[in-house]
N, C-alpha and C positions, 0 to 999 in steps of 0.2 A: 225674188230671184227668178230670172227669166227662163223660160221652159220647163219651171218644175209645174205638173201636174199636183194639186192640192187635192187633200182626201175629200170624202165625199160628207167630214163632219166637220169641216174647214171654220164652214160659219153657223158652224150650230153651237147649242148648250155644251155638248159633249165633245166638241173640240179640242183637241188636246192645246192649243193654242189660248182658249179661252180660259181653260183649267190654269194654264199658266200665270194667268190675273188674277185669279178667284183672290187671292193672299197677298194685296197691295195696296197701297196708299199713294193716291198721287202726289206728287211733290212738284210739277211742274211740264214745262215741255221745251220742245228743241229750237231753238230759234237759231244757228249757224250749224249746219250741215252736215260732214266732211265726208269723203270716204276712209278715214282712219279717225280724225275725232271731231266729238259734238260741243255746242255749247247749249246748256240748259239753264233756262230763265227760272228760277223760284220767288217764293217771299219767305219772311219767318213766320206767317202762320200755318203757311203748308209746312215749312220743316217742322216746327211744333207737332203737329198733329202730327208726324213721321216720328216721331223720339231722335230728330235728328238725323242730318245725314253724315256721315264722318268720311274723311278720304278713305279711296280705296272701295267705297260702297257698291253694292252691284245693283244697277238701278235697267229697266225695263222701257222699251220707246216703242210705241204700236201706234199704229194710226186707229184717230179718233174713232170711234163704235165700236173698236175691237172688243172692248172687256164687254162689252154689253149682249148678250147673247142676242137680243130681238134684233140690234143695229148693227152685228155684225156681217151677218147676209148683205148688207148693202156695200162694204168695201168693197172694191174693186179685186178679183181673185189674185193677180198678180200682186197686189199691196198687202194680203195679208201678210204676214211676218211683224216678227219683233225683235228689234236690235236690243242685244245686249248691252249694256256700257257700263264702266267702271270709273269713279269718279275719281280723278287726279289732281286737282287743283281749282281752288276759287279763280273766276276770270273777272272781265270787268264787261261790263251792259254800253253799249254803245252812249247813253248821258249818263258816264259813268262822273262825269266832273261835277254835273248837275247835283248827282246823288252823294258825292261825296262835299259838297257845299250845306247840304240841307241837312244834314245827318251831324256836319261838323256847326250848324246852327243852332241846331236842337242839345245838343251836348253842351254849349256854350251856355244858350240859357238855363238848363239843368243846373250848371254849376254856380253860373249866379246867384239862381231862385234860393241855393243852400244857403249862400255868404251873407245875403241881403242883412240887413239890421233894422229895416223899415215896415218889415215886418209884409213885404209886399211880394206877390210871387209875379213872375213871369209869366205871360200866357203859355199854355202849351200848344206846339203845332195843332194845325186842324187836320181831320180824320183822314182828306184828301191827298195830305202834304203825306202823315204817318205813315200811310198804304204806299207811297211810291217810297218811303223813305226804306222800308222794308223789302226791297227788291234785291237780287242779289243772281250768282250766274257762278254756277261750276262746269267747269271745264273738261271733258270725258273720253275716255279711251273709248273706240268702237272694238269691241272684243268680236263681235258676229253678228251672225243672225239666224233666230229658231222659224224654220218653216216646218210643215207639215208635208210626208212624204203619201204617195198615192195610199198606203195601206193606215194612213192614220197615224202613224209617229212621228214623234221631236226628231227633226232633222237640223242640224248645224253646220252652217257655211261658216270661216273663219274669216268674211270681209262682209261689204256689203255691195251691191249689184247695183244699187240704183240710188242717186242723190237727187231730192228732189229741194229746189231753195224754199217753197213753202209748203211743205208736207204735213204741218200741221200735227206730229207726231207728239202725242202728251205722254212722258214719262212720271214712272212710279216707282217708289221703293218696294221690293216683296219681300215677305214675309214667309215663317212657317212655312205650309207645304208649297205655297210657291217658289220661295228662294229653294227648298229641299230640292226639287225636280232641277233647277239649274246646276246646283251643284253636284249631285247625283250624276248629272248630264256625263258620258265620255262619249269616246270616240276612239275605234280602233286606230291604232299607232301604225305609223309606213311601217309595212313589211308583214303585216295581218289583215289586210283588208282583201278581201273576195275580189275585189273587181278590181285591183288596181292591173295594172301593166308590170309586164313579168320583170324580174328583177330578185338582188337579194331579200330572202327572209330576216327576219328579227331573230335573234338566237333564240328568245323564245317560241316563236313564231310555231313551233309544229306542240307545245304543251295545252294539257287541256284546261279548260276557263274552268274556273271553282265559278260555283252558278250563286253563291252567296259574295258579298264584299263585304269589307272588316272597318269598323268603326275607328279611325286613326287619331280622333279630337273631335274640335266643335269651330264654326265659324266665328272667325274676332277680328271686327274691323280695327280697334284703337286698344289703346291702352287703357285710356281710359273709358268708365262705361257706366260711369251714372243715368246716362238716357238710357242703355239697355237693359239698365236693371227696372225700370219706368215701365219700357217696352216689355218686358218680361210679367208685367201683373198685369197688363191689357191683351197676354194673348198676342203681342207682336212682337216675338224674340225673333232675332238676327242670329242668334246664338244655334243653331242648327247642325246637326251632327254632318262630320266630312267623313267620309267613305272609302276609300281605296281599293283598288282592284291587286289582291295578292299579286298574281301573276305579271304585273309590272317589273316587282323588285326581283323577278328570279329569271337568272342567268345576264340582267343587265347591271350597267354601272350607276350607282347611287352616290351622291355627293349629299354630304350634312356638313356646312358650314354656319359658324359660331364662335363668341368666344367661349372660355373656360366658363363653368359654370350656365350656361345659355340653355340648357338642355341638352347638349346632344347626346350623351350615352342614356338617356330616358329614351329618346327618339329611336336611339337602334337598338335599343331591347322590345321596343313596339313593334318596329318591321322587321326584329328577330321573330318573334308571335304571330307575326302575318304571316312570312315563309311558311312557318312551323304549321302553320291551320291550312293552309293552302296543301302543303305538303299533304297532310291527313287527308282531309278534303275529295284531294283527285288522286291519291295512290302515289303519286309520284315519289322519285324518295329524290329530297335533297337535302344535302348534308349543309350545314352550316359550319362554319370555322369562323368563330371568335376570338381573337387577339385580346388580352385584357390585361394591359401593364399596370391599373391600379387598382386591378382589387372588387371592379364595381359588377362585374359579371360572374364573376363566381362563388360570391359570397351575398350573402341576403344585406338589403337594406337596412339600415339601424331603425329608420323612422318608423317603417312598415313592414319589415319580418319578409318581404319578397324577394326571390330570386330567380334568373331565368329558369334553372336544375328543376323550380317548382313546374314547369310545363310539361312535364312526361318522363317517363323511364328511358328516352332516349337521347339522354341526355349525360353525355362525359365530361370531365374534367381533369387536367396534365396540370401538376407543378411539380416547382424543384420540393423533392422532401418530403414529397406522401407517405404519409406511416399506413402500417398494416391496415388500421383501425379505418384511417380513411376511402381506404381500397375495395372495402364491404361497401363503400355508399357510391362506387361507380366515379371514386376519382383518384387516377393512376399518374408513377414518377413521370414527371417531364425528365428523364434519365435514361442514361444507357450504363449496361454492365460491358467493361472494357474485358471480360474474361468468359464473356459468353461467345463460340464461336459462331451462332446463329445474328450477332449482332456485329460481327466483325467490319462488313462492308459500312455500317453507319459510322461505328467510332472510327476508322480509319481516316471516312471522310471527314470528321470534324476536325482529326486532327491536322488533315492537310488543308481544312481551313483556314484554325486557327493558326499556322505557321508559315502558309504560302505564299505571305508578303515578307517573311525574312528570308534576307540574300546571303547570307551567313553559309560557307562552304559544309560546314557539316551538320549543318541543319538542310537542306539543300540534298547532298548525300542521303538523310534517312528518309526523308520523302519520298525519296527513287526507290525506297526497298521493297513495299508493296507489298505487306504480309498477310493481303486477304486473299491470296493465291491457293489454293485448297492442295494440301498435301495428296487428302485422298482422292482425288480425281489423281492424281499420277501413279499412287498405288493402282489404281482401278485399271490402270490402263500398262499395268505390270513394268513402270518407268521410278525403280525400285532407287535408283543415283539422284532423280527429281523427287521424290516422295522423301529422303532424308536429306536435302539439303532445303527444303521448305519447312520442313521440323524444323532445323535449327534457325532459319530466318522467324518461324513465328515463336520461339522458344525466346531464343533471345528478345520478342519483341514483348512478351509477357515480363519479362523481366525487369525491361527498361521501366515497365506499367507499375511494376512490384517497388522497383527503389524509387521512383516517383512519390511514392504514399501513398498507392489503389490498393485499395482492400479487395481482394479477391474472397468471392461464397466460401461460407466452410464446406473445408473438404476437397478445394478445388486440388486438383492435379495437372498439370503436364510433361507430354511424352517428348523425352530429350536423346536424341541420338546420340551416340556415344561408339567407342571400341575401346579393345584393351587400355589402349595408354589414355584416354582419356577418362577411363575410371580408376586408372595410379592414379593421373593428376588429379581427381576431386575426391580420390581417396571415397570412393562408389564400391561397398561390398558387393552388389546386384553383379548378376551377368545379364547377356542376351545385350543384342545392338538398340533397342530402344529402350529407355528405362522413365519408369513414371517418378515425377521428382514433385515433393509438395509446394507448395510457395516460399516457406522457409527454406526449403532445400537449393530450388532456382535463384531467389536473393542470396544466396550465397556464394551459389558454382558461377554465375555469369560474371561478376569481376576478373574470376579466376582465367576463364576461358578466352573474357575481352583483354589480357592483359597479355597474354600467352599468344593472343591470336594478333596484336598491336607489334609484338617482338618474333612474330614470326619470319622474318626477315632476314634478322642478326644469324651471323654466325652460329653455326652449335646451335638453335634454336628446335624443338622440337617438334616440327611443322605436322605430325602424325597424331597429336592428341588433340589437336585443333584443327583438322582440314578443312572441314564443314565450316568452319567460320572463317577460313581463309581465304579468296576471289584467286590469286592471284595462281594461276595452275604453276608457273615456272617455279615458280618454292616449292612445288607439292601440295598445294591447298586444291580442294575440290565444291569451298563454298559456292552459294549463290553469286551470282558479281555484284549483285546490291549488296551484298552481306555487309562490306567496312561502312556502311551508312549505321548500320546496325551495332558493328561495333565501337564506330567512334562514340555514340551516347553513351556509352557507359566506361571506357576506357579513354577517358577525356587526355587531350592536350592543351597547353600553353593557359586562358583563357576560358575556355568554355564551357559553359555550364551541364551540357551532356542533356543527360537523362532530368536534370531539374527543369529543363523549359519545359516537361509534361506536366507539374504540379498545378498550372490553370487550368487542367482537366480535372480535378478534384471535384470540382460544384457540376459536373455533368454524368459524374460516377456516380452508382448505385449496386452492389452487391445483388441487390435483391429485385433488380430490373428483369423481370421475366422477357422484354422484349425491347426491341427499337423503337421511341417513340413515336417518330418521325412515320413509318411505315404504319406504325399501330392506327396514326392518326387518320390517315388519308383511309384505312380500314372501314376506321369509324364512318368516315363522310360516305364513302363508296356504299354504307346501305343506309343510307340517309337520318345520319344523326349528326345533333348538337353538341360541336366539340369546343368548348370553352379552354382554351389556355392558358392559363394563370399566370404573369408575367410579374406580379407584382412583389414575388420573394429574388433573392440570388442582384449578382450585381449586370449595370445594365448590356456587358457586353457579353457575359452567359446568356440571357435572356434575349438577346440580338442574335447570336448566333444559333440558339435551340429556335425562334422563329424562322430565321432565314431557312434550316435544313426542314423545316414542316414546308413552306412554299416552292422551295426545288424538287422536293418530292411528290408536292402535290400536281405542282406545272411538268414535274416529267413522267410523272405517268398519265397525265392525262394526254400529253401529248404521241407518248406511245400508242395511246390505246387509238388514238388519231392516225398515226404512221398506220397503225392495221387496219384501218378501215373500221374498227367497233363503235360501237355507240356511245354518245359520251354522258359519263356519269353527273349528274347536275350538283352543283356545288355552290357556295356563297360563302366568299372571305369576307370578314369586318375587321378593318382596318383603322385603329385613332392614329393620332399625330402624324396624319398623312402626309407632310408636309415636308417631314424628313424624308417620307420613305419610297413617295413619288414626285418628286421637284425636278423642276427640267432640267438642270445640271448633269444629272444623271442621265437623263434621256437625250443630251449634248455631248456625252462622252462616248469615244470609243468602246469602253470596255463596258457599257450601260447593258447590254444584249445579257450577261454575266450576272449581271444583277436581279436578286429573284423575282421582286417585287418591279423589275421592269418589263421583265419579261411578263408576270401576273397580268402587267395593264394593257402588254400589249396582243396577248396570246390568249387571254381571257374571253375574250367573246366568240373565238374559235372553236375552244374547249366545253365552250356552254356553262363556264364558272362567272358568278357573276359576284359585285365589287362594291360594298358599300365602303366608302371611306370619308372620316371627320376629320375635318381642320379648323382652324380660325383664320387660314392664308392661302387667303383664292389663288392669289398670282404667284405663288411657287410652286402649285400641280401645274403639273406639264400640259400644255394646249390640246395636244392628241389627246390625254383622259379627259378635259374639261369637255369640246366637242362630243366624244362619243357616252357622253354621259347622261342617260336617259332620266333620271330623275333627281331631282332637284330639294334638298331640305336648308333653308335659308335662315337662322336664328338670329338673332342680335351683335353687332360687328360695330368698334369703338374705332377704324382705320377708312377714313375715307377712299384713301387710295386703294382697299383691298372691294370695298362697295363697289367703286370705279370697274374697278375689272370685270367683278361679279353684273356691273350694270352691262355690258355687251351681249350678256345671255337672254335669252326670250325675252319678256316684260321685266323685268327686275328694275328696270332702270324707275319705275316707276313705284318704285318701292325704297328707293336709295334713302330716301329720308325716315321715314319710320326704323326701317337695319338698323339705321348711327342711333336713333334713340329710345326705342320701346326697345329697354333690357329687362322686360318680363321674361320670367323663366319658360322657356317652353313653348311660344310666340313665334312663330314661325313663318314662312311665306313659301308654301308647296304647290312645287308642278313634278307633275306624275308622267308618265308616258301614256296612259291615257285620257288624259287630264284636259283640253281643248283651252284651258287657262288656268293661271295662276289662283293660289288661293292665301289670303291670311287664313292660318289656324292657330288654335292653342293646341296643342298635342296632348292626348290625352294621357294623364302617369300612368303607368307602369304599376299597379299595384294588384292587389289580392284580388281582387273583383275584377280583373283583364286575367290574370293567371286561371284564375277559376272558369271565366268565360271562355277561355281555349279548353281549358282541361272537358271540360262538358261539351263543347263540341267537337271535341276528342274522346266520347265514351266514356273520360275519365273522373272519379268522384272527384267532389271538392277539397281543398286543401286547406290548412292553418299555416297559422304568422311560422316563417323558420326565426332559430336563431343562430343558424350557420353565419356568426359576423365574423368579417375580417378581425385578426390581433390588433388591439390598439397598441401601442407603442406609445412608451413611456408614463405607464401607471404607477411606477415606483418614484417618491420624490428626488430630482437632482441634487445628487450629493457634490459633482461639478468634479468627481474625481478626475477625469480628466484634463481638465484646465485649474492649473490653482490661480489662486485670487491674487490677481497683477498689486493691489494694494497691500495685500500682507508680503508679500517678498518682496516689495521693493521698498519698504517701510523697515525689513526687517536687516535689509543689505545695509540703507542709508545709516542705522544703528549700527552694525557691525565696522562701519568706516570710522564712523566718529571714534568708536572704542579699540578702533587698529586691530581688528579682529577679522579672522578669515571667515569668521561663521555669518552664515548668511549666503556664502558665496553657492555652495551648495544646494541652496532653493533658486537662487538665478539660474543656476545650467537646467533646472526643471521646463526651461523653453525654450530650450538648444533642439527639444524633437520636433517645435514646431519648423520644419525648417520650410523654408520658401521652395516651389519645385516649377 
């Protein structure tokens, strides 16, 4: 590279350029050129003596004397350096016709020499002919090149400066601690580097570096690795541990693509562990949020007794159903109690979730009513006519919650206004204008008062025992004017179901919800804990809509604390089946901005929340998150066309073939944000001995196998009570016909429930 100054051990032993050779094997040299790529002349007995070179290999190109400490003082200072390059494809040697005539000669006689009957063999080529027959040429990415900077270090350009046609550069495979030092090798990412030109920072850009890096896997060229297992008893494994720098994966977007099965929830329970050590590490607190619709994160592995809950006491876990018992071990209802008025503003809003796509006029009506309007702020403010007409909007709306089927705490109570004629009509011995009524008492008065308040109107009607629930002032009513939203649910006409469309609230009730979960959660993150969501019980549109209200809460308060000017709290969502939940359709639509999960991807790096999310379908994340998405986990993909996509990103394209076929588990192709190039690794599992290795770099003692497993489902033998046997009832009809008999008919309507829908 022209104008770098080299240190002053450039061409000594102690070179850090020399050290880079110590652990190689030459395999050949460069004989075509490029400034992007090389071709490399070998034979088979130099790949021999390498244990083979496999695609994808990271091979080493120095001019001649470099490895040699006494001859390297003689390169010329500007030639020092050594290109990297990564081997892509067999090429062909300029007499490549040549060699493929002599090669297909010798083959021929081989197969003769076998057939023969005369008991006579063929000559075999001579030693002359064998040697050129053994020649051969891979074809190489130029990844860079290592120079040495004034003060004696690995410095890395990402091209090369100078192309010389005969340079004479002999390349070698390295090994051990040499290939270590390459891979080890980063480079701060735009937006962190000291000298660059001023400009935006990296969101993470002002966090502090963990001065350790965390072991992720091990390097793996191929699938297959009988040479490396060769390589491995001579001391020249390839197999070399890959490293990661925590700090990558936090506050940026992380993509793990694969299909089912490929690895990837192994993958993000490891850079779950990275965060989580990092976090320790430098103080920082970041909260993690984990998405888990099947089960694999919140409950231990069957094979190995591990789960992520094992890394620390800071660690929560939310689903639908939490018993008391499980509440002791730090895992709380994914639930809200609709009779807690400290949770009021969350169940409200779920409800006007779940119902704010039906246009249905009196469904439409109770949505406008608004019952998390606080009575006592208008008592407080001695507005004694707004304080008991907000009684009777939230009175009535407990009610609606009561004839729905929600079990309210024992004991619960509410204060229901009332006057004289309204305690004749409910036949109320109590005096006084407010009266505490139990849950039996309100399921019973509220038909009474929605029915009285529905015929307020008629003639003779007695508009004084019902005002409060009346809007309409001309009749003498002094309700809320949302109030008939309130009372059509339960005073139904024609048609409508009333107060029953509240029954799909049932599986997001809990009695015993001490809190909103949704706010508990973002609680949790805000002092940097691991909050696992257990998605895996309840059906999938509870368990959609309890995610979506954790994401708007998460993205709107972060964005508050943004509107003030505060500092923002670091966070990491992990998101599977990304594919539904960030596809560009959605980010194509108007009402996309609405959507939480669009908002996450797009508000995210803003807020300093950062995004790992798995799919098996590149080309339906939206372009915008592919672009800004700093790191890269690439498993095994059976869809060319989705490789395709995936091949326009960094090098990948030159991986496109291995993707479609090494479907080893856990086989991957990473690039980092600080990463200067791509890498094959195997990912290392997720087991006892990674949980224990954070835990102790965590202060924390060692741990044993859990056997917190998920429920299997279906250990009792199928009795098929649900479907009877199409052969015995329709064997049993065909008899009943013959014998002019009705019997039988009776087991056919048994399949009248299945009906088509």
């Amino acid at each position: 590279m022209a104008g770098v100054k080299l240190g002053a051990g450039a061409g000594a032993q102690e070179s850090a350029l020399v050290e880079l050779l110590t652990e190689s094997v030459r395999i050949g040299g460069i004989y075509d050129f490029g400034y992007h790529e090389a071709s490399v002349l070998t034979n088979d007995a130099w790949l021999h003596g390498a244990h083979g070179v496999p695609q994808h290999c990271l091979l080493l190109a120095y001019p001649r004397g470099l490895d040699d400490p006494k001859k390297a003082a003689e390169v010329a200072p500007e030639d020092r350096e050594i290109v990297l390059l990564r081997v892509t494809r067999e090429t062909t040697l300029p007499n490549q016709a040549d060699l493929t005539r002599l090669r297909a000669e010798d083959t021929d006689r081989t197969i003769t020499s076998h057939y023969r009957t005369d008991g006579r063999e063929s000559a075999p080529a001579d030693v002359l002919t064998r040697n050129l027959m053994q020649q051969a040429a891979f074809r190489c990415r130029i990844l860079g090149t290592f120079v040495e900077n004034e003060a004696g270090d690995l410095v890395f350009g990402k091209d090369v400066d100078a192309v010389y046609a005969a340079g004479g550069y002999v390349v070698a495979k390295p090994h051990g601690s040499s290939l270590q030092k390459v891979v080890d090798h980063v480079e701060l990412p735009m937006g962190e580097r000291e000298d660059e030109q001023g400009g935006d920072d990296a969101p993470n850009a002002g966090l502090p570096n963990m001065p350790e890096t965390m072991v992720i896997g091990s390097l793996r060229y191929a699938s297959a690795r009988k040479r490396e297992w060769a390589a491995r008893a001579e001391s020249r494994s390839t197999e070399i541990q890959v490293k990661v720098r925590p700090k990558d994966f936090v506050a940026h977007k992380t993509a793990v693509f694969g299909m089912t099965r490929a690895g990837k929830s192994n993958t993000m329970k490891v850079l779950a562990a990275a965060v989580h050590l990092y976090a320790h590490k430098t103080g920082v607190r970041v909260g993690q949020l984990i998405f888990d619709p099947a089960g694999e994160y919140a409950y231990a592995n069957r094979q190995d007794g591990t789960a992520l809950s094992q890394l620390g006491d800071n660690v929560r876990i939310y689903r639908l159903g939490a018993t008391a018992k499980e509440r002791t071990r730090n895992i709380r209802p994914l639930s809200l109690n609709f009779f807690d008025v400290e949770q009021i503003d969350g169940c409200w809003g779920l409800i006007d979730a779940l119902l704010k796509g039906d246009d249905r006029k009196y469904i439409q009506n109770f949505l406008a009513c608004d019952p998390t309007r606080s009575p006592e702020h208008a008592k407080a403010e001695s507005r004694m006519g707004d304080y008991n007409r907000l009684l009777a909007v939230r009175a009535m709306y407990y009610a609606i919650l009561l004839l729905a089927g929600l079990q309210p705490p024992r004991g619960w109570t509410c204060d229901l206004p009332t006057n004289e004629k309204t305690r004749a009509l409910l036949s109320i011995t109590s005096s006084g204008p407010i009266v505490r009524v139990s849950a039996g008492q309100l399921r019973s008065y509220a038909p009474i008062i929605a029915r009285a308040a529905m015929e307020a109107h008629k003639p003779k009607a007695d508009v004084e025992a019902v005002k409060m629930w009346v809007a309409d002032k001309s009749i003498g009513g002094h309700g809320d004017s949302a109030i008939d939203g309130m009372v059509g649910m339960i005073a139904t006409s024609g048609r409508a179901n009333g107060y029953k469309e509240l029954r799909a609230l049932l599986p997001y009730h809990s009695p015993e919800s001490e809190a909103d979960f949704a706010p508990a959660i973002y609680a949790d993150l805000a002092r940097g804990r691991m909050v696992i969501v257990d998605l895996s019980r309840g059906s999938e549109q509870v368990l959609q809509t309890c995610a979506e209200r954790i994401v708007n809460v998460v993205v709107g308060k972060a964005s508050e604390r943004f509107r003030d000017g505060k500092p923002p709290r670091m966070m990491q969502v992990f998101l599977e089946e990304a594919h539904r939940l960030l596809d560009r359709d959605k980010f194509n639509r108007a009402a996309g901005d609405k959507d939480p999960y669009v908002r996450l991807a797009k508000e995210a790096a803003k807020y300093k929340i950062g995004m790992v999310y798995a799919t098996q379908e590149v080309s339906s994340v939206d372009e915008m998150i592919l672009s800004n998405t700093a790191n890269w986990v690439c498993a095994y993909m059976n869809n060319s066309s989705e490789v395709k996509k995936l091949s326009n990103y960094y090098d990948f394209a030159d991986y496109a073939a291995q993707i479609l076929t090494a479907d080893d588990r856990g086989f991957v192709r990473l690039r980092t944000d600080s990463s200067p190039y791509t890498l094959p690794v195997q990912i290392a599992k997720f087991d006892l001995d990674m949980v224990n290795y954070v835990r102790r770099e965590c202060g924390l003692n060692a741990t044993v196998a859990s056997d917190d497993f998920a429920p299997e489902a279906g250990g009792d033998a199928d009795d098929f009570s649900d479907c009877p046997d199409p052969d015995e009832v329709f064997s049993r009809e065909s008899g009943a016909r013959a014998g002019h008999s009705t019997a039988g008919q009776e087991d056919a309507l048994l399949f009248d429930e299945f009906e088509v829908r």
